[in-house]
Residue frames as qw, qx, qy, qz and C-alpha x, y, z in Angstrom:
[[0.768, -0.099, 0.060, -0.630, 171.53, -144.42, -73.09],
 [0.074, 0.296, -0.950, -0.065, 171.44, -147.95, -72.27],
 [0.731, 0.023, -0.328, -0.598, 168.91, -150.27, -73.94],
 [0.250, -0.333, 0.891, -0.180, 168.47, -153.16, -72.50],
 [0.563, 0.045, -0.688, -0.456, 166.16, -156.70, -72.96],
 [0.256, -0.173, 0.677, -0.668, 164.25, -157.78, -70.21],
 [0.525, -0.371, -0.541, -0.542, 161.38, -159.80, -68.53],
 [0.488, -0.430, 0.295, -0.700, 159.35, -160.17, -65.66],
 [0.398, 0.158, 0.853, -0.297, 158.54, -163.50, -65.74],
 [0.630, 0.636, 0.331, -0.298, 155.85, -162.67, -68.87],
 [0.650, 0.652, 0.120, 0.372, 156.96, -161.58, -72.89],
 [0.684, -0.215, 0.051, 0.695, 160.37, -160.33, -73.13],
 [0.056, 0.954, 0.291, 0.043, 160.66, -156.61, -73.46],
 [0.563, 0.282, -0.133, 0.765, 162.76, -153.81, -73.90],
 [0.319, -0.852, -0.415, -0.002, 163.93, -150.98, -72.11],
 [0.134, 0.757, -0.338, 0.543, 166.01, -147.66, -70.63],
 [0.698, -0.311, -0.506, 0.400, 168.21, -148.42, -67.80],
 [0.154, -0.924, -0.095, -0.336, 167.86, -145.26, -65.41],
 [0.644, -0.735, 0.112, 0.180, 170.43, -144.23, -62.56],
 [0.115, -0.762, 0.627, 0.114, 173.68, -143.57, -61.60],
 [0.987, 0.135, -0.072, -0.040, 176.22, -145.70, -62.78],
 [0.391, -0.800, 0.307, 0.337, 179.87, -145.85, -61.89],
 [0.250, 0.716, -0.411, -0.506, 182.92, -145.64, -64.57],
 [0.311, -0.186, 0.930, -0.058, 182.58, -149.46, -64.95],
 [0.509, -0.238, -0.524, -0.640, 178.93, -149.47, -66.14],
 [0.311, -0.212, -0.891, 0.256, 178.23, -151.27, -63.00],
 [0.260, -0.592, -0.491, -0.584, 174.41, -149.82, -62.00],
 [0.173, -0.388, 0.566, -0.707, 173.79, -148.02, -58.70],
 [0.046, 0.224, 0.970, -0.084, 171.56, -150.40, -56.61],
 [0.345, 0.621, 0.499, -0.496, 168.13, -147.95, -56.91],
 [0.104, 0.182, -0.683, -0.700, 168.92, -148.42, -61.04],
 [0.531, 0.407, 0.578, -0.468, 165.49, -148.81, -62.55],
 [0.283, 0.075, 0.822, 0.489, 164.43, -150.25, -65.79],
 [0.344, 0.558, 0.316, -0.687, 161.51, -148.25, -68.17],
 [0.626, 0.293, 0.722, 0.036, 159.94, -150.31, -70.69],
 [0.276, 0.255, -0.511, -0.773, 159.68, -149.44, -74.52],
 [0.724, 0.365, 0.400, -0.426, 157.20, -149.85, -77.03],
 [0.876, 0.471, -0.098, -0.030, 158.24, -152.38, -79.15],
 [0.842, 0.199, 0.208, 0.457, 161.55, -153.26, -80.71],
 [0.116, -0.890, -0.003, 0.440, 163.96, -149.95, -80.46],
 [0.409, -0.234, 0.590, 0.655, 165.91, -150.84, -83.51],
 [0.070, 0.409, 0.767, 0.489, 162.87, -150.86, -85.60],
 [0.082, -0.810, -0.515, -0.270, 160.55, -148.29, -83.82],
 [0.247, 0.569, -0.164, 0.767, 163.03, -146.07, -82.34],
 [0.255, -0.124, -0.818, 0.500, 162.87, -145.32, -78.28],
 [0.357, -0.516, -0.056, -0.777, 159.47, -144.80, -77.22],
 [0.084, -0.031, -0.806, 0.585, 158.95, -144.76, -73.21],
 [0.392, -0.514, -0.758, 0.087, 155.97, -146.66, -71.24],
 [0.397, -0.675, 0.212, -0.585, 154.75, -145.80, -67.98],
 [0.925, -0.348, -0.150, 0.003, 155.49, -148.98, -66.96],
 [0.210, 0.650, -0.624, 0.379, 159.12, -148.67, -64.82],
 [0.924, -0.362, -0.127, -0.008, 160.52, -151.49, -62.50],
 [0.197, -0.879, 0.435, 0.003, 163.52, -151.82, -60.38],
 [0.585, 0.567, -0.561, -0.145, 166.33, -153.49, -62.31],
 [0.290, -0.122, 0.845, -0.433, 166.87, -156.04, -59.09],
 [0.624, 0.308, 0.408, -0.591, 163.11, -156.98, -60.09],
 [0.792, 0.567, -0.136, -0.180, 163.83, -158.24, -63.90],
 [0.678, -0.284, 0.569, 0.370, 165.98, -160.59, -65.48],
 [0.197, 0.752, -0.387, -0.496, 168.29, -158.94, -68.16],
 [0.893, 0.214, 0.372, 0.137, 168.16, -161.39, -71.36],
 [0.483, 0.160, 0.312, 0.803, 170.71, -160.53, -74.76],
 [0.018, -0.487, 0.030, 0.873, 170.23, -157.16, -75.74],
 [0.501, 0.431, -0.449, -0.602, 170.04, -157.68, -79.20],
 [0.774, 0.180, 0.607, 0.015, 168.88, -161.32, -80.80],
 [0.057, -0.298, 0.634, 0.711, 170.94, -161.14, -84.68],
 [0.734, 0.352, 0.152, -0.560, 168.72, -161.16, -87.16],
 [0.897, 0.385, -0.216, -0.019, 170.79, -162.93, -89.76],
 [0.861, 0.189, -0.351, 0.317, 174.28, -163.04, -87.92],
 [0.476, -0.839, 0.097, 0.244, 177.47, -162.38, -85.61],
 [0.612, 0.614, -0.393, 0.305, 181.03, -161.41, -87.44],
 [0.679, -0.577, 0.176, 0.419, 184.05, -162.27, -85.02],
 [0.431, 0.798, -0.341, 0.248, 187.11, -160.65, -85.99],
 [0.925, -0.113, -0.047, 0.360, 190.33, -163.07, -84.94],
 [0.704, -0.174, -0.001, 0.689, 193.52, -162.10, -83.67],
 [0.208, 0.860, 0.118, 0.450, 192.97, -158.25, -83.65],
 [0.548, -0.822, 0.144, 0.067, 194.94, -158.06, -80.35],
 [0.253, 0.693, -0.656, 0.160, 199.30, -158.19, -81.05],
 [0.328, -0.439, 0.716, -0.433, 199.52, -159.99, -77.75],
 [0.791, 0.090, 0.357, -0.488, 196.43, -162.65, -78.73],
 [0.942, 0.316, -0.079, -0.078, 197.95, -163.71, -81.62],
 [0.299, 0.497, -0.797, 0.168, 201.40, -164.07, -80.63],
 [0.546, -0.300, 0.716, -0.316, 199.83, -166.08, -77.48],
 [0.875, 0.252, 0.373, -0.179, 198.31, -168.72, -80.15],
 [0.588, -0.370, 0.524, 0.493, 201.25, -168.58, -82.11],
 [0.448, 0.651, 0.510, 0.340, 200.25, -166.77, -85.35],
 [0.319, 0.140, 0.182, 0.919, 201.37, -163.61, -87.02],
 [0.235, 0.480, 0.488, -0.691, 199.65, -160.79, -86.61],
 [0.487, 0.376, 0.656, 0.438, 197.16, -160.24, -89.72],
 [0.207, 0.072, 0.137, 0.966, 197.38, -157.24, -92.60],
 [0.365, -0.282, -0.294, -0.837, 193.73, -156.96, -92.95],
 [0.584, -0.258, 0.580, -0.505, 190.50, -157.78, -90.14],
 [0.066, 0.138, -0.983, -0.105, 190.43, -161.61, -90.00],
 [0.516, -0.064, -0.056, -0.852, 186.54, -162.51, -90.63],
 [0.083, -0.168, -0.981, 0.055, 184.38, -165.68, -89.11],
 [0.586, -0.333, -0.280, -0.684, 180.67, -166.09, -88.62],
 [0.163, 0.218, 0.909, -0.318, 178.80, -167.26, -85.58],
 [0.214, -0.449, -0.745, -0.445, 175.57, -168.22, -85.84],
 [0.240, -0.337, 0.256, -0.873, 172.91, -166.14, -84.39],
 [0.820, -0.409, -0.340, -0.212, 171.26, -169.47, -82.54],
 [0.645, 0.226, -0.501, 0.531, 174.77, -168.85, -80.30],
 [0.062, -0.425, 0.339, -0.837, 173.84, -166.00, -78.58],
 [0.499, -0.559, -0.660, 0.057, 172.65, -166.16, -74.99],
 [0.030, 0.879, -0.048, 0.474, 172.17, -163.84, -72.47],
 [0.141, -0.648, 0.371, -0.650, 173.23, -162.85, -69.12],
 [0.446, -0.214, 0.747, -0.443, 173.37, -165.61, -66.23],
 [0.943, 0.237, -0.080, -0.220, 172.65, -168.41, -69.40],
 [0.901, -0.198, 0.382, 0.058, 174.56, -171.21, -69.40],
 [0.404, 0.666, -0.578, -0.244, 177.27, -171.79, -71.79],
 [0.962, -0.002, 0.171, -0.213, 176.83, -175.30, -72.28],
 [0.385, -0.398, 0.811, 0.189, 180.08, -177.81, -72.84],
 [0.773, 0.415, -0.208, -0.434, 179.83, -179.17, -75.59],
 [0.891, -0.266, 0.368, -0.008, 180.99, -183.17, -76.11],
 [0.826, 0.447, -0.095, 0.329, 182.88, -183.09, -79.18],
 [0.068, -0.929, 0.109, -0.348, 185.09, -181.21, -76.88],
 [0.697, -0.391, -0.336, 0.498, 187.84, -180.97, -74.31],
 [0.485, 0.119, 0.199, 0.843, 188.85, -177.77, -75.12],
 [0.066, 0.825, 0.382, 0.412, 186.94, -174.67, -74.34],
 [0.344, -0.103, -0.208, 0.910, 188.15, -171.17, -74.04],
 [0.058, -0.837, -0.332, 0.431, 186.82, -167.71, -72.74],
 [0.468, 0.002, 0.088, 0.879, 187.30, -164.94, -74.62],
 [0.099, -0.767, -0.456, 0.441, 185.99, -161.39, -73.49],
 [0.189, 0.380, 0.339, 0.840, 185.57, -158.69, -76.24],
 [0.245, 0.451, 0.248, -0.822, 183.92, -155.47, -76.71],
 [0.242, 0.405, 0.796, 0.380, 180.85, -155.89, -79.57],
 [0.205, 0.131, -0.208, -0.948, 179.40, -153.74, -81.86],
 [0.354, 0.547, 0.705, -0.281, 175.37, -153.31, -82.42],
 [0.191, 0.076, 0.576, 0.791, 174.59, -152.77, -86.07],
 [0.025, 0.299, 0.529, -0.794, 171.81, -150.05, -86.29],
 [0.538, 0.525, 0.069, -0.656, 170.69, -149.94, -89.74],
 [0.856, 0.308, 0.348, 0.225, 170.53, -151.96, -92.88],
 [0.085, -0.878, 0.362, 0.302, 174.35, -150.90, -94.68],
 [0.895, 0.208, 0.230, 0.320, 176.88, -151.54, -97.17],
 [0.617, 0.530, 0.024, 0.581, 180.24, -150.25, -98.10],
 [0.339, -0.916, -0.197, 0.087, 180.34, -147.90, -95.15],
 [0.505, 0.368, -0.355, 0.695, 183.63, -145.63, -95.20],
 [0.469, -0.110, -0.602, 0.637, 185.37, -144.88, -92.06],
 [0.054, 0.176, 0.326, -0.927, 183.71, -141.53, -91.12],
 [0.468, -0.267, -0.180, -0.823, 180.41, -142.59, -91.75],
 [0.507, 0.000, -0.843, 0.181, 180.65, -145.59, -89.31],
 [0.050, 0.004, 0.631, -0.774, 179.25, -143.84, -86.69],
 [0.498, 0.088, -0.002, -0.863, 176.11, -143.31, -88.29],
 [0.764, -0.210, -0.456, -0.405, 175.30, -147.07, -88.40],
 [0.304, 0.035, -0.737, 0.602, 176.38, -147.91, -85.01],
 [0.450, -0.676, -0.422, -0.404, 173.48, -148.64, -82.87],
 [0.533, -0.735, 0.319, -0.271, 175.67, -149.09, -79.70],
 [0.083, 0.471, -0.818, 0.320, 178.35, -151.22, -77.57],
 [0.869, -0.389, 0.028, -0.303, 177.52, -154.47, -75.60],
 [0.471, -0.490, 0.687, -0.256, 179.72, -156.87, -73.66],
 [0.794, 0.370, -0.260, -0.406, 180.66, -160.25, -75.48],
 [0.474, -0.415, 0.764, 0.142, 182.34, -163.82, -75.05],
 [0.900, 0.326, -0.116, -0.264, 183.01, -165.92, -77.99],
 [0.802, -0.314, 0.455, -0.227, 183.44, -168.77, -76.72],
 [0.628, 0.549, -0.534, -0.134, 185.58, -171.34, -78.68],
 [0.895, -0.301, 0.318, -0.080, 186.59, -174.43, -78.69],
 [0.110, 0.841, -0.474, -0.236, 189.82, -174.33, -79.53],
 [0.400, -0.195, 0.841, 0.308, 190.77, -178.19, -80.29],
 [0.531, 0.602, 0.555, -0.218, 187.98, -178.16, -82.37],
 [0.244, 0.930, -0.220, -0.167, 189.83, -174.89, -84.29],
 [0.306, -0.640, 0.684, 0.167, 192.68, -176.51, -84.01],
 [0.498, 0.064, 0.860, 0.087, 191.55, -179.80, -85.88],
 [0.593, 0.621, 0.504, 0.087, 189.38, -177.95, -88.58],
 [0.430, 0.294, 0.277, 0.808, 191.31, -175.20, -89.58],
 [0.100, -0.457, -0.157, -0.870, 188.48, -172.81, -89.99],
 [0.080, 0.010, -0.641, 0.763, 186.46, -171.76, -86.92],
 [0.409, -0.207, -0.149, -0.877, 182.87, -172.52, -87.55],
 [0.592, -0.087, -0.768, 0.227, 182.55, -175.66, -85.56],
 [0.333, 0.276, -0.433, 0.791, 184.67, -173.90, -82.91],
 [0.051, 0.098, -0.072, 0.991, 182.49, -170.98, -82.82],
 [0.448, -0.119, -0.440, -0.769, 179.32, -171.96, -83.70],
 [0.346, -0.401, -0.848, -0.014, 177.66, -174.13, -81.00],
 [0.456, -0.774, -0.378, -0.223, 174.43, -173.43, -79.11],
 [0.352, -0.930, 0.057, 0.086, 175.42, -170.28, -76.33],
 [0.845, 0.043, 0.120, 0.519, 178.53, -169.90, -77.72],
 [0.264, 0.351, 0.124, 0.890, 178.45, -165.99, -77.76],
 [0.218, -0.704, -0.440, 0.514, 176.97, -164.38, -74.33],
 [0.088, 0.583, 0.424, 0.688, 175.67, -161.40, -75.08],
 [0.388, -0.837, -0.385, -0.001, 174.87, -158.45, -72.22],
 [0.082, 0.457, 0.727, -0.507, 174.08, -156.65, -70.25],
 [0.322, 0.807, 0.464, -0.172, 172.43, -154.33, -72.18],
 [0.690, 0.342, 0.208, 0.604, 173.42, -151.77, -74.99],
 [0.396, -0.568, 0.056, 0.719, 175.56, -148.42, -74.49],
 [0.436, 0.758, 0.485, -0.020, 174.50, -146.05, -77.00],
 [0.141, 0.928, -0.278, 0.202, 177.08, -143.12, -76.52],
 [0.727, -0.623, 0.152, 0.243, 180.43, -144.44, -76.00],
 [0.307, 0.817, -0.483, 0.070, 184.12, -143.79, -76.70],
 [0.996, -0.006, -0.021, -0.083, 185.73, -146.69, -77.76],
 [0.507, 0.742, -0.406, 0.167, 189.09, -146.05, -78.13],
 [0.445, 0.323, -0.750, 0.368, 190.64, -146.89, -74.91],
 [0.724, -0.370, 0.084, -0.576, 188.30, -149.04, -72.61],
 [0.041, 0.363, -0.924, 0.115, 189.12, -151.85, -70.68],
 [0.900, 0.001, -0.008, -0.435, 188.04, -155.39, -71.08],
 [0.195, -0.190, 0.915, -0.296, 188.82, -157.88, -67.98],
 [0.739, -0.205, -0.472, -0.436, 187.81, -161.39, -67.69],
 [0.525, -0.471, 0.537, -0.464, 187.38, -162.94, -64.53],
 [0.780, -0.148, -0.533, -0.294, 187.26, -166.90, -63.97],
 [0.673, -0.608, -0.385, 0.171, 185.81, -167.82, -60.55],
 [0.267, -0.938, 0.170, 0.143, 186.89, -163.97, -59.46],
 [0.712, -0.355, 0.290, 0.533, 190.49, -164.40, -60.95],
 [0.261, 0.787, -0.322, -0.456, 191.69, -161.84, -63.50],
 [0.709, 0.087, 0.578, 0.394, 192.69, -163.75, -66.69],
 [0.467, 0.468, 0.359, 0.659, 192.36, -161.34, -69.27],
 [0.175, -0.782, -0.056, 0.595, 193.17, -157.04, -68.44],
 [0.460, 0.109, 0.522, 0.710, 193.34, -155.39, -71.83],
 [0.152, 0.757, 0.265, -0.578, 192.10, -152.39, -73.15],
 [0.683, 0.585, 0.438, 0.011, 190.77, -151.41, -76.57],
 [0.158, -0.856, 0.381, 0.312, 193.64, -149.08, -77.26],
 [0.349, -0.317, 0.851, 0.230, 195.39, -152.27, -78.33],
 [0.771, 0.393, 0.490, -0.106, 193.27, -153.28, -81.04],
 [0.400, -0.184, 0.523, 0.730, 195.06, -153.58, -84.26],
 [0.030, -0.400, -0.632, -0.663, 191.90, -152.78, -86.24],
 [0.048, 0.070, 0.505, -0.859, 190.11, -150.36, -84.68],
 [0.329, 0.387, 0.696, -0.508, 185.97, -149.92, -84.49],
 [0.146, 0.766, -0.058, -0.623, 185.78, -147.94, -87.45],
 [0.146, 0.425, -0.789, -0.420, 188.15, -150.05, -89.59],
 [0.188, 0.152, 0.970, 0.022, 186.24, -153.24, -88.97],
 [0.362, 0.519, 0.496, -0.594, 182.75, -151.83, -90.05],
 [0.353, 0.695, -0.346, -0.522, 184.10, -151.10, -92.93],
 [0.234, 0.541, -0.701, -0.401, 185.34, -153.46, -93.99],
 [0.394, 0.180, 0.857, -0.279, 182.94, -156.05, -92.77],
 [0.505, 0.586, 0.426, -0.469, 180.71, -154.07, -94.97],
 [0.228, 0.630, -0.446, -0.593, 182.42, -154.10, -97.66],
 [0.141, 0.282, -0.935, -0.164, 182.22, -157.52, -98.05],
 [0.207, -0.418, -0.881, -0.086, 178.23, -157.70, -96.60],
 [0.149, -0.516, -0.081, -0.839, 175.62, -156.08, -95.74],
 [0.201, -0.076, -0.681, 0.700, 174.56, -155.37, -92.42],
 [0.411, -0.645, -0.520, -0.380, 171.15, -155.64, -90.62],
 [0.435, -0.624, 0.118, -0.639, 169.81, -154.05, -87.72],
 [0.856, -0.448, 0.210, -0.149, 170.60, -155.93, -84.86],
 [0.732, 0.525, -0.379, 0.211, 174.01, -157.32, -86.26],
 [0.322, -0.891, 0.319, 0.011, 176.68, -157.60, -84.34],
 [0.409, 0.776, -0.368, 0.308, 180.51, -157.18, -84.45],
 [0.696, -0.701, 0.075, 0.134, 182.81, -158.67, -81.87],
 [0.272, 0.927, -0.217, 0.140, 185.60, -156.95, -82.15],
 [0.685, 0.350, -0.517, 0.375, 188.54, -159.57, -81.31],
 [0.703, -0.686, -0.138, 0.129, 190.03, -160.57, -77.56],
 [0.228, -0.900, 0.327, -0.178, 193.01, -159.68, -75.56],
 [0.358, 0.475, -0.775, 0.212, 195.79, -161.69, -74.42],
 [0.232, -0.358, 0.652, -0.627, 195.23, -163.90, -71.58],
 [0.877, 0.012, -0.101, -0.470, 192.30, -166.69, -72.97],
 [0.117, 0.417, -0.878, 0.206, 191.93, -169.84, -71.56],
 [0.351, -0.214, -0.902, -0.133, 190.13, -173.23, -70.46],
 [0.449, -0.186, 0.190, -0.853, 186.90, -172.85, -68.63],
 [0.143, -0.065, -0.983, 0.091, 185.45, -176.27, -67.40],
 [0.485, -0.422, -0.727, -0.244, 182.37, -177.20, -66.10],
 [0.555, -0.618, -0.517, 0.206, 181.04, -175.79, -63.04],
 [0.361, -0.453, -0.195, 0.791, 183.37, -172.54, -63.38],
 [0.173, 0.865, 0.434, -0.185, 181.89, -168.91, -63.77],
 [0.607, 0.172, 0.205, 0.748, 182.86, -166.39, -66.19],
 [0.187, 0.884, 0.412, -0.120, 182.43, -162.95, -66.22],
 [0.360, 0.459, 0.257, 0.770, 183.64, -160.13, -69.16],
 [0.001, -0.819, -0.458, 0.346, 183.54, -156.74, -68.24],
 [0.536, 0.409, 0.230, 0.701, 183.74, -154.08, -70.64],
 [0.176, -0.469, -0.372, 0.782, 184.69, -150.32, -68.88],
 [0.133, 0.201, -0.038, -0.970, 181.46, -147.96, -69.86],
 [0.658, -0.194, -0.526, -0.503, 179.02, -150.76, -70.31],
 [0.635, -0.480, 0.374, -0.476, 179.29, -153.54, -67.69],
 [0.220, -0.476, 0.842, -0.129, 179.59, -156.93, -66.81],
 [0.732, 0.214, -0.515, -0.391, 178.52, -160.00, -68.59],
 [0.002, -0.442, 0.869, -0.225, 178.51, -163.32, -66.66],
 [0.728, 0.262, -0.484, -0.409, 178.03, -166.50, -67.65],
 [0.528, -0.386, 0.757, 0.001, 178.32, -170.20, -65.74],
 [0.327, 0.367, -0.824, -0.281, 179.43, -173.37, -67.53],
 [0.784, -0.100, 0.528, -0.309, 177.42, -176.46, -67.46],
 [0.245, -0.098, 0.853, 0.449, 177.59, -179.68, -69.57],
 [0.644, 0.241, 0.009, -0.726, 175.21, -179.88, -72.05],
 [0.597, 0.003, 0.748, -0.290, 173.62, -183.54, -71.62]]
C-alpha cells in the first residue's frame, strides 16, 4: 500500500495511491489518489469517497516527525572510504531536526554559512508505533513503511564542527517523499541519485553494512520511537556538491522518486 500526503490547494490530507506501478515505484499516468480519514498512523486506513487523479494533487512529506529524524553515517563500505573514514563497528547515530523535512518539489534552500552542500540519497524508515528495545525479529512489527530520503549536508560545516548537527540540521535539509510503501523487501533495492539527469549515486541496499533490522534496534535501544519517526538508513558512494539552481532527484527501487530543486535561501 502506498500512503501518501497530499492537497488540493485546501487542508493537507492523506491518502491510498491506486494503479499500476512499474518496478521503480514510478505511477502509471491514470494513478489516482483516495483520501483517508484522518491521520493513518493514529487512526489506521480508513477510505473516503472522495478519489482524485494523482496529476490533480500536490504530494507533500509523507510523514511530518513528531519528535525526530535518526541518520545513520557511513553505513555504506564505499561511502566511508570515499570521505576517508573507517568503516564503523556499530550504527553511527545523528539527529536531524524534524523542522528539516520538506516534501516533494520543495526547495532545499542554500544555506549562507555555507559553500559546501552535498546530496545524499537514502532509503528511510517510517516508525509505526511508540517502541523501545525492539530485537531484531520483532522489527517488523514497528515498521510503518519505506519512503525516499536526502539528507542533505553540508559538509564544510561537518567538516569544521566535528559533529553533524549544524551540517544536518538546517531548514529542508531532509526531503522526504513521495509517499510511503507499506510492504516492501528491503534487502536489495536500488537507490540512484540524479543531478540535472546525471547518475551520481547507483547503489543498492544489499550494501548496507547495518542492515534495516539492525538499525531499529539499536536506535531503540538507545530511544524510544514515536509514530511517525523516521530512520534514514545511510547513503551510497558517489555524494556530492549541489549548487544553486541544480535539481536533485533520489530514487529508491519499489517506492519512487523524490525530487528536489536548490535555491538560495535569502
Amino acid at each position: 500500500m502506498r500512503i501518501a500526503r497530499f492537497t488540493t490547494g485546501e487542508e493537507p490530507q492523506y491518502g491510498v495511491v491506486t494503479g499500476d506501478v512499474d518496478e521503480l515505484g514510478i505511477p502509471a499516468e491514470d494513478a489516482r489518489i483516495v483520501a483517508l480519514a484522518g491521520d493513518p498512523l493514529y487512526v489506521g486506513v480508513q477510505l473516503t469517497d472522495t478519489e482524485t487523479a494523482l496529476a490533480d494533487v500536490r504530494l507533500l512529506a509523507p510523514v511530518l516527525p513528531r519528535s525526530k529524524v535518526v541518520g545513520i553515517g557511513r553505513n555504506y563500505a564505499k561511502h566511508a572510504a570515499e570521505m576517508g573514514n573507517d568503516v564503523p563497528t556499530e550504527p553511527l547515530m545523528f539527529i536531524k531536526p524534524n523542522t528539516s523535512v520538506v516534501g516533494p518539489g520543495d526547495p532545499v534552500f542554500y544555506p549562507r554559512q555555507s559553500a559546501e552542500v552535498h546530496f545524499e540519497g537514502e532509503l528511510a524508515v517510517v516508525i509505526g508505533r511508540i517502541c523501545r528495545d525492539v530485537p531484531r525479529e520483532r522489527v517488523p512489527d514497528v515498521v510503518y513503511g519505506y519512503t525516499v530520503g536526502n539528507d542533505v549536508t553540508a559538509r564544510d560545516l561537518q567538516r569544521s564542527d566535528v559533529q553533524f548537527t549544524r551540517a544536518k540540521g538546517f531548514d529542508s535539509f531532509c526531503p522526504l517523499g513521495p509517499w510511503i510503501e507499506t510492504e516492501l523487501d528491503t534487502s536489495d533495492l536500488a537507490v540512484t541519485t540524479h543531478l540535472n539527469g546525471d547518475v551520481k549515486q547507483d547503489g543498492r541496499t544489499k550494501d548496507m553494512i547495518f542492515d534495516v533490522a539492525t538499525l531499529v534496534a539499536h536506535v531503540s535501544a538507545v530511544m524510544t520511537l514515536l509514530p511517525g519517526d523516521v530512520i534514514l538508513t545511510g547513503t551510497p558512494d558517489g555524494v556530492g556538491p549541489m549548487q544553486v539552481g541544480d535539481e536533485v532527484e533520489v530514487s529508491v527501487e519499489g517506492i519512487g522518486s523524490l525530487t528536489n530543486k536548490v535555491v538560495s535561501r535569502e
